[in-house]
N, C-alpha and C positions, 0 to 999 in steps of 0.2 A: 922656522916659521914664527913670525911672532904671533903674541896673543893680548887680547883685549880681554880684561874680567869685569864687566859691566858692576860685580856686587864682593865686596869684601871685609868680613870684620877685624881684619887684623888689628886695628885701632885698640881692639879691647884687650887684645894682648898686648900691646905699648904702654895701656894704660893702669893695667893688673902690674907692671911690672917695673917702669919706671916708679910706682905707687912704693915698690922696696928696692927702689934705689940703683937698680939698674939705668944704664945709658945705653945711647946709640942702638936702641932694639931694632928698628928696623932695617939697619945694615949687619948688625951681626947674627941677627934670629931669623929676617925676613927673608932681605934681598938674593942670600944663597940660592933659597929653593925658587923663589919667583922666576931667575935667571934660569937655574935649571928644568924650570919649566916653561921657559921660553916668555914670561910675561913682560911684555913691555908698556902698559898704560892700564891702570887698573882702578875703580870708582871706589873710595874707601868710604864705607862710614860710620858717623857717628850715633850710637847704640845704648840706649839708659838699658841696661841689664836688669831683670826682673828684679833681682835683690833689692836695688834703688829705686823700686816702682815710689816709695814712700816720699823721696828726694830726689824728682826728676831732675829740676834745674840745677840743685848742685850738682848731680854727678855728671850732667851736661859741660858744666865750666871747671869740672874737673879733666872729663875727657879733653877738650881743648887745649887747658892748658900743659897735661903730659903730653899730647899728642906735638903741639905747637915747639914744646922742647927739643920731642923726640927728631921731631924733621929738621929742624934747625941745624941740629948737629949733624945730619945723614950729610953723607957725600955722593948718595946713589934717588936719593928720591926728589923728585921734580915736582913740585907740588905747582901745578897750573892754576893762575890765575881767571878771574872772573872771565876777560876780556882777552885770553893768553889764545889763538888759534893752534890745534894741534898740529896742524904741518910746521908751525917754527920748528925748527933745526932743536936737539938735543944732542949732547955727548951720547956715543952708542953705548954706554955702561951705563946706564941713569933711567931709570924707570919714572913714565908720566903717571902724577898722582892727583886725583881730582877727588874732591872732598864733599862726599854727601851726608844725606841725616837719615836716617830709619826709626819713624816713629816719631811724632810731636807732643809726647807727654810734658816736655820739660817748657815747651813756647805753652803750653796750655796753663800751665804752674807760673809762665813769667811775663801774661797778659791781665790773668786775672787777678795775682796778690800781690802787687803791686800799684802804685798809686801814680809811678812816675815814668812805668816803661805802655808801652804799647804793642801792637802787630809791626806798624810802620819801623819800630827801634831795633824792635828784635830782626827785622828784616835788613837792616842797615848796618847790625852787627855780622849777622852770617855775610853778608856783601864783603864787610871787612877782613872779614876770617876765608874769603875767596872758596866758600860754600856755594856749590852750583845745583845740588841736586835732594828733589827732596822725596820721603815716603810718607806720606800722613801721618799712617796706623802700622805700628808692629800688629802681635796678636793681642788686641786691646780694642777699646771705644772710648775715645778721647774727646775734646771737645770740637774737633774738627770732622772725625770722619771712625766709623765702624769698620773694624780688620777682623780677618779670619782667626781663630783659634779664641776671640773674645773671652774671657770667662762668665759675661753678663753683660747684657744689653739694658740701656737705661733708654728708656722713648723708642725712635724710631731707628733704623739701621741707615744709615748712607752717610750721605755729604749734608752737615750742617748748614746753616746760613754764614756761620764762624770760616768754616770749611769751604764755603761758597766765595769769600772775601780773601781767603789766605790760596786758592787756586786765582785768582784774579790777579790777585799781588806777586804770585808765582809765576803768569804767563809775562805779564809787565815786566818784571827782574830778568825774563829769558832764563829762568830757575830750570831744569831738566825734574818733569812730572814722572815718577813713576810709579805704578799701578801695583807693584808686588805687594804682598801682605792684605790690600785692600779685601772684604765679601764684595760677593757679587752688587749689593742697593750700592756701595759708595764707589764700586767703579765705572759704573752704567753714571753716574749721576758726576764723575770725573768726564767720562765722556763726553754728556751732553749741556757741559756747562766747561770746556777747554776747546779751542782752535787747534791748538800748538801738535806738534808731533810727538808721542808718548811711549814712554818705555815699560816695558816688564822685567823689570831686570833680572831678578832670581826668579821666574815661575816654567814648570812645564805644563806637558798636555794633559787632561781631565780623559780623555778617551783614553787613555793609556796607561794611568794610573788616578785611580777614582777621588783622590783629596781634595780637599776645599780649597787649599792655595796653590792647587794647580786650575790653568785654564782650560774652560772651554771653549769649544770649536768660533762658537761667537766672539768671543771675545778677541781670542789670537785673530780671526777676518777683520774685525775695526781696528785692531792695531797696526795690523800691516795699512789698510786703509788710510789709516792716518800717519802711513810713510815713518810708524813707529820702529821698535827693538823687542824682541822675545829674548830673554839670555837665558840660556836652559843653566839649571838647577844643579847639582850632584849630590846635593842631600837626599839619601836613601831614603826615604819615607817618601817623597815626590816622586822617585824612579820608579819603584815598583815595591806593592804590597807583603811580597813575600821574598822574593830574591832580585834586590838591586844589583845589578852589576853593568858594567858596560855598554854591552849590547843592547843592555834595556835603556840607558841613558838615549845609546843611537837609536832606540826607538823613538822616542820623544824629539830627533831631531826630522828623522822623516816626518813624522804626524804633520808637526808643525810648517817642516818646509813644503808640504801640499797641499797646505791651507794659505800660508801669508808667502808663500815664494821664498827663495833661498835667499834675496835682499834682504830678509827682513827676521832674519835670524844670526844668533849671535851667543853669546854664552856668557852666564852671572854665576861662580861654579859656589859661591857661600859654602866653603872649605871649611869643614870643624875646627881642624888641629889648629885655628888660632882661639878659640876659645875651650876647648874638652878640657884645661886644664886650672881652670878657673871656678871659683864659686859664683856661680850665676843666678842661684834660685831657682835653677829649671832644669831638667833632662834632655837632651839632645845629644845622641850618640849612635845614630844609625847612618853607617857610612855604605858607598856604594864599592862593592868590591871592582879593585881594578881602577877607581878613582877616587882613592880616599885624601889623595892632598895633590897638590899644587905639582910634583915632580912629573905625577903619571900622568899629565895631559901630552905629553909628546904621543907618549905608546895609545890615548885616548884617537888621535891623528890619524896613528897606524892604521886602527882598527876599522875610521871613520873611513881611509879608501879603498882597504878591506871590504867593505859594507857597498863603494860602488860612487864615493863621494869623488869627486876632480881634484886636484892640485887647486883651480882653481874657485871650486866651491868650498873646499876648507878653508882657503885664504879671506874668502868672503864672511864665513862664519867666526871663523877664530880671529879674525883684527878688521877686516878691511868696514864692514858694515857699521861696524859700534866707529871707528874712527870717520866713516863719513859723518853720520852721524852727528858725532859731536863738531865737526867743521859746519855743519850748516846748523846746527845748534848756536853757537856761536857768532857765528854770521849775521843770525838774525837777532840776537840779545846787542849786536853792535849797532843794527841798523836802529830797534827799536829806543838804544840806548843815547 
């Protein structure tokens, strides 16, 4: 069965490691286990690491440029253009790669100290760099919009006026909006200032596991509403407070598929093991037993028809939704384009 990963940072392991000299990471590091776990179209993105809080925009045009190497050389990664429809035809060994961004720290750093770039530039580069998808706020308050985990709020929490103009420029581009990482003031204020159809890529259910970057019940209803994506999570800390494991993941897929429908759920798994081995500046090491990487989502399958899921509702969560999805995504970034 194949699998759609709406959220992935393996980027920062291409880029920790090309950085000493390594080549072709993503065919020789990646692509084994992605196959082995059946991945076949996965949203990668790009990630300023706490370390480089100080040098967003550099390690922004660093990420690019090992990343941009790394896929050049791959003979397994498909990196989809702006305007590229996912039903085109690929070789069956080739995994579809779509290129997004988590967290605007580094456009915040290359609107303001500059004299010569702007919003319209910066947006004309990511076009070029065939960047489709964008997340505001990691756990930060940047000049666009307030995310969970913040360490300190400056002013007010939501969607800036800055933040008001670069969602504006986002729905115009046919950019894919997604809500992960955002608090509660900057998603509500996402909502009611975007038309488009909206993703959560990495979040699960608040009823089910009490975290801030997970959803509540409100929220998962407007996004199905708004013909969005819910992509459940497997970071243990999202799953469950005290024993992550599986079953507790399948719980957060029921919650949700009885709030927004089984269309409107899909899975963002933000897998550690591409970054645990890295100096990031931060802690993150709570894995979900039974899905701590990318190989055990077949056995994740098992358990999901186990649990009482269809052939056909798995097929729905695990690829068929996130790939509608991005075809009417697209469809309309061609029409409006």
């Amino acid at each position: 069965m194949k699998i759609f990963d709406l959220h992935s940072d393996l980027f920062t392991d291409i880029a920790f490691r090309r950085a000493r000299g390594e080549t072709k990471v993503f065919d020789r590091i990646h692509y084994p286990s992605l196959r082995k776990g059946g991945v076949s179209s996965i949203i990668c993105v790009f990630w300023t690491e706490p370390i480089f809080s100080n040098q967003p925009l550099v390690r922004f045009h660093e990420l690019i440029k090992y990343v941009e190497a790394d896929l050049m050389e791959s003979d397994y990664a498909d990196v989809q253009p702006l305007n590229g429809l996912p039903e085109n035809p690929i070789e069956d060994d080739k995994i579809k790669v779509y290129l997004g961004i988590e967290g605007l720290s580094f456009l915040d750093q290359w609107i303001t100290e500059s004299k010569d770039e702007s919003m319209e530039s910066a947006f004309s580069f990511m076009k070029k760099k065939n960047i489709q998808h964008i997340i505001m706020a990691w756990n930060e308050q940047n000049a666009f919009a307030s995310g969970t985990g913040a360490p300190e709020i400056q002013g007010e929490r939501g969607v800036s006026s800055l933040g008001l103009d670069l969602l504006a420029r986002s729905e115009k581009s046919g950019f894919m909006v997604d809500v992960s990482h955002l608090d509660e003031p900057s998603f509500w204020d996402v909502i009611h200032n975007t038309t488009s159809p909206i993703i959560a890529s990495h979040s699960n259910a608040r009823a089910i596991c009490n975290h801030e970057r997970n959803l509540t019940d409100a929220q998962i209803r407007v996004i199905s509403e708004r013909n969005g994506l819910v992509g459940l999570n497997a970071y243990g800390e999202f799953v469950d407070e005290q024993h992550p494991n599986v079953d507790r993941f399948i719980d957060h897929i029921d919650h949700i598929v009885s709030i927004a429908g089984i269309e409107h759920v899909a899975f963002g798994f933000d897998f550690l093991d591409y970054i645990s081995d890295h100096p990031l500046g931060g802690s993150m090491d709570i894995l979900t037993a039974g899905l701590e990487d990318v190989t055990k989502v077949p056995a994740l399958l098992v358990q999901m028809k186990r649990r009482g899921y269809s052939e056909e509702d798995i097929e729905a969560i695990s690829y068929e939704n996130a790939e509608r999805f991005m075809t009417n995504l697209i469809t309309e970034r061609r029409r409006i384009g």
